[in-house]
N, C-alpha and C positions, 0 to 999 in steps of 0.2 A: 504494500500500500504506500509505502515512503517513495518507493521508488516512482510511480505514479500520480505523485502528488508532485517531484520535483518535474515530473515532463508536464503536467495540468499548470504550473507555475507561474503565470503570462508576466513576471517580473524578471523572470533569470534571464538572462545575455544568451546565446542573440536573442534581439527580438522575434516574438513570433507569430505566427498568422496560423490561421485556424484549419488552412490544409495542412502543415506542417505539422501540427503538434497531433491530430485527429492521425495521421500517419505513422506518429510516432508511439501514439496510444495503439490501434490498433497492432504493430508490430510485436508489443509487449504483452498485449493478451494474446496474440497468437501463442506468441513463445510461451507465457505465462500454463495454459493450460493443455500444449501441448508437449510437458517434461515429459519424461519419460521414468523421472526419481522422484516422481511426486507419491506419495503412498492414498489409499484410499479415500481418506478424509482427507487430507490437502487437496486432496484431485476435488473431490466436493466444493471445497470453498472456492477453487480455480474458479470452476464453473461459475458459480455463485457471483463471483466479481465479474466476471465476462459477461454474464445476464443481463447483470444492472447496468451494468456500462451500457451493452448492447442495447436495451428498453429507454435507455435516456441521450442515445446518441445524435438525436434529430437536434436539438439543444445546447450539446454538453460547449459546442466549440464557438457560443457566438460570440463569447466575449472578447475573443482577441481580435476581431472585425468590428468593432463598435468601441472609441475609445472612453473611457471613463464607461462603462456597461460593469457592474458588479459580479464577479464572479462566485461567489457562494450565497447563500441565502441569506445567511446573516451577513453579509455587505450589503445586499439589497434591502434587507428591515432595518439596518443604518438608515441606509439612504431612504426610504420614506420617514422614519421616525423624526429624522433631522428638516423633510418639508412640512410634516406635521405642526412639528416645534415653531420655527418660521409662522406657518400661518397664525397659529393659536396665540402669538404674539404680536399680529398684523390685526388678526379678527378679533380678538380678546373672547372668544369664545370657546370652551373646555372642547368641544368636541367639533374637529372640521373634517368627518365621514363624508359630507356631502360635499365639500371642495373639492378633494382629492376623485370622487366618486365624476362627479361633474366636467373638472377639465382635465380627469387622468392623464395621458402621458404632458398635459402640456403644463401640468403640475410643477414637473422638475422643472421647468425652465424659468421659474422665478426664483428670484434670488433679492432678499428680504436684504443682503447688508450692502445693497449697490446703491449706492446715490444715483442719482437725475445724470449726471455728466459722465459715470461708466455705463451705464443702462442707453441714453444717444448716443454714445461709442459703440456699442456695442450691436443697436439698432440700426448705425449708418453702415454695417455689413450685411445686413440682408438683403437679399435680389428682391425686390419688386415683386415680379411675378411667382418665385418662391413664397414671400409673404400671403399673396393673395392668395396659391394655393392652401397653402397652409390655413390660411382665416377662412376660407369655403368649408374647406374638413371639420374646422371646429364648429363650425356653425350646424353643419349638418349634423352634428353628435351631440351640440347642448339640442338642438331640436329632435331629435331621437330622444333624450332623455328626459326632455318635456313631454314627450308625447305619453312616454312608459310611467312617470312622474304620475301625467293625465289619468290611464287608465286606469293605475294601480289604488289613488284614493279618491279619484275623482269620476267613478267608470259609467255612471250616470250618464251626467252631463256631458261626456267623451262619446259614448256612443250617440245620444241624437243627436250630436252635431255633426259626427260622419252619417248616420241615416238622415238628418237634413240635406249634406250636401249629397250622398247620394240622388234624394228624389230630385233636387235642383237638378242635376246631371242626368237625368233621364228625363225632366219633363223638356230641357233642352235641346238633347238627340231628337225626343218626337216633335219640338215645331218643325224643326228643322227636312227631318222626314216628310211634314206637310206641308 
């Protein structure tokens, strides 16, 4: 397991990318559970690592392709606890589930200790039309999550406003027919 934790390692020299090291994993559980000195129960647990590996390998390599992307779980419950914290002292409000919930990925991208003058620095690097796609995306996902918001406590009201616009929408196919 040591020895698999220094090839998973995305800090040791050289650097690395995630065909290389996914390459380098695989080689290692070959040879790994293919000994031939392994005795019964070591053969067992072989297996066992090569399973898991195997079942989470669609995943295991994205973080050397995405920089600053957290590589273990607990780096990534840092890293939200730490936007938590941020908001809860932005909002003053104990619980910001619905923040985080609301503008998820585009959550990290705020950064509570930036002044006015790094944040316009940092804003006069964004492409234009990168922007806009990016603000169409989010717009389409708080309006997704208004709509599910809608049904979820409000499912009355949500459905005959779509069976209103429904009948509006077919009494206007039939003028139209006529």
């Amino acid at each position: 397991m040591i020895d698999l934790e220094h090839l998973l390692d995305p800090e040791r020299e050289p650097p690395k990318t995630s065909l290389g090291v996914a390459e380098a994993v695989d080689h290692y559980l070959l040879d790994l559970t293919t000994r031939l000195t392994l005795d019964a129960e070591d053969q067992a647990v072989a297996d066992h690592i090569n399973q898991v590996f195997r079942n989470f390998w669609w995943g295991l390599f994205a973080c050397y392709e995405v920089e600053g992307l957290p590589r273990t779980n607990n780096e990534l419950e840092r890293c939200i606890r730490h936007i938590k914290m941020g908001q809860r002292r932005v909002s003053g409000r104990k619980n910001v589930h619905h923040f985080i919930i609301r503008y998820g990925a585009y959550a990290a991208l705020v950064d509570d200790t930036e002044n006015q003058t790094e944040l316009l620095t940092r804003l006069e690097q964004v492409d234009q039309e990168e922007f806009l796609k990016e603000r169409k995306r989010l717009s389409l996902t708080l309006l997704q999550k208004a709509k599910t918001y809608r049904f979820r406590f409000h499912r009355a009201a949500y459905l005959a406003e779509l069976e209103a616009r429904w009948a509006a929408v077919v009494t206007q196919a039939k003028s139209q027919v006529v």
